[in-house]
C-alpha positions as CSV (number, residue, x, y, z in Angstrom):
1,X,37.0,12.5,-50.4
2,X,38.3,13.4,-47.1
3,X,42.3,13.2,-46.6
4,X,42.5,9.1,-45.0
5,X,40.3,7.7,-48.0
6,X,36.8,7.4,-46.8
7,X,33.8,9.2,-47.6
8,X,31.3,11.8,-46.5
9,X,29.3,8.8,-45.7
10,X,31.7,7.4,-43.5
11,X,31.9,11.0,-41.6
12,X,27.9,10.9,-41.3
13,X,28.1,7.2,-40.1
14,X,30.5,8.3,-37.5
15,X,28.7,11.5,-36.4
16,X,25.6,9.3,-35.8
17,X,27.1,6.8,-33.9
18,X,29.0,9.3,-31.6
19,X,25.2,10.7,-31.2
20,X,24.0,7.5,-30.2
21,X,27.0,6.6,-27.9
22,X,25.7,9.9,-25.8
23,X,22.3,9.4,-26.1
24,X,23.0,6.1,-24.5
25,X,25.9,7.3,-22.0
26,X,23.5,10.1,-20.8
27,X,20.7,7.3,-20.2
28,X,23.2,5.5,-17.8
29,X,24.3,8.4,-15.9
30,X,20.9,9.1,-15.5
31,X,20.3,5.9,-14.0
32,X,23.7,5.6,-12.1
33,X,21.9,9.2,-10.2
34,X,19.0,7.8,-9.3
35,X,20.1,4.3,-7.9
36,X,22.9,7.0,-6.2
37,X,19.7,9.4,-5.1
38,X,19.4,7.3,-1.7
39,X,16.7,10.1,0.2
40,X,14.3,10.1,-2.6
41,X,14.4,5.9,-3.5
42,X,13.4,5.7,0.5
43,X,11.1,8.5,0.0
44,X,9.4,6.5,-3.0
45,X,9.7,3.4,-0.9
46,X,7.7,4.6,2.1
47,X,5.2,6.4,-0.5
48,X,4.5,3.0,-1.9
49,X,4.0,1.3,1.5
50,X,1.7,4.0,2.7
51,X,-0.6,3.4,-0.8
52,X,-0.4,-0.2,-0.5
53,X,-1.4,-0.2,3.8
54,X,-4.4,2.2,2.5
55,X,-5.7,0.1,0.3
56,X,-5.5,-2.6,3.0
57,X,-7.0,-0.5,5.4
58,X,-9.7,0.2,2.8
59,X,-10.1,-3.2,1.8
60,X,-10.2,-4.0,5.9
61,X,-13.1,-1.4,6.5
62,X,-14.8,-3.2,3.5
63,X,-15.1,-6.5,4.6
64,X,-15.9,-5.7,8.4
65,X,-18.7,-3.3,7.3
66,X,-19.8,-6.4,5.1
67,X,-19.2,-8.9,8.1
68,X,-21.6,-6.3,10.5
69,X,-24.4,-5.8,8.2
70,X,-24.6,-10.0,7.8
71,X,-24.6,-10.1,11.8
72,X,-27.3,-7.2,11.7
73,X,-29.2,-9.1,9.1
74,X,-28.8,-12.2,11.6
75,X,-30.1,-10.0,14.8
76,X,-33.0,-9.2,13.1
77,X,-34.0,-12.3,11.6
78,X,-33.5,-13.9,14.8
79,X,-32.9,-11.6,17.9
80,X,-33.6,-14.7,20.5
81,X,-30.1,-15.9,21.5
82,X,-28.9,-12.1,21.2
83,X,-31.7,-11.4,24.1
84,X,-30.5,-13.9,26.0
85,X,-27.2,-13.3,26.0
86,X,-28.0,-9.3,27.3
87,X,-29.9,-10.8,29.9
88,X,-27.6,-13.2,31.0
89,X,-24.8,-10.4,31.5
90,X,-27.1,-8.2,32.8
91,X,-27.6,-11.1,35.3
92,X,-24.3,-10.9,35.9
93,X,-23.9,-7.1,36.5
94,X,-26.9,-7.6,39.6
95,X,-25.2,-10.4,41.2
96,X,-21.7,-8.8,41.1
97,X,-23.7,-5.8,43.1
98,X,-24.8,-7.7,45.2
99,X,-21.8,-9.0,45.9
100,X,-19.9,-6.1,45.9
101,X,-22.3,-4.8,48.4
102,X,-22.5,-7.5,51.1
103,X,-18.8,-7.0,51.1
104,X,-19.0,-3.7,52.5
């Protein structure tokens, strides 16, 4: 027995706790640093916005490659109103020049 009464077991007890205690005490200072570690949480910040606007642009490019191949698809099952509409502005473009020209 040690000198106040208690036993060995007591001392382990104690020595395991006080391990604990800075297991735990080192986990919040390590914590405390990195909320305190202002450059690099704006530095993870803007990484994380640049992933997530990727992805957007990705998903972006996706759906209007998607969105042209249906209009190609529609061209070619039906080029009609597409002609028509080229001619009609090319139409225009003459009788602008014509215009443009009388002006002169």
């Amino acid at each position: 027995m040690t000198g106040n009464g208690r036993g060995t077991g007591d001392t382990d007890a104690l020595r395991e706790e006080i391990r604990r205690t800075r297991v735990e005490l080192g986990e919040t200072v390590e914590a405390l640093a990195a909320k305190a570690d202002v450059k690099k949480r704006l530095r993870t910040s803007t990484e994380q916005a640049k992933e997530r606007m990727r992805e957007q642009a990705a998903m972006t490019v996706a759906r209007v490659r998607g969105q042209a191949r249906q209009n190609g698809d529609r061209v070619r099952g039906n080029p009609v109103p597409f002609v028509a509409l080229a001619a009609g502005a090319l139409a225009a473009a003459v009788v602008l020049m014509i215009v443009r020209g009388r002006r002169r």
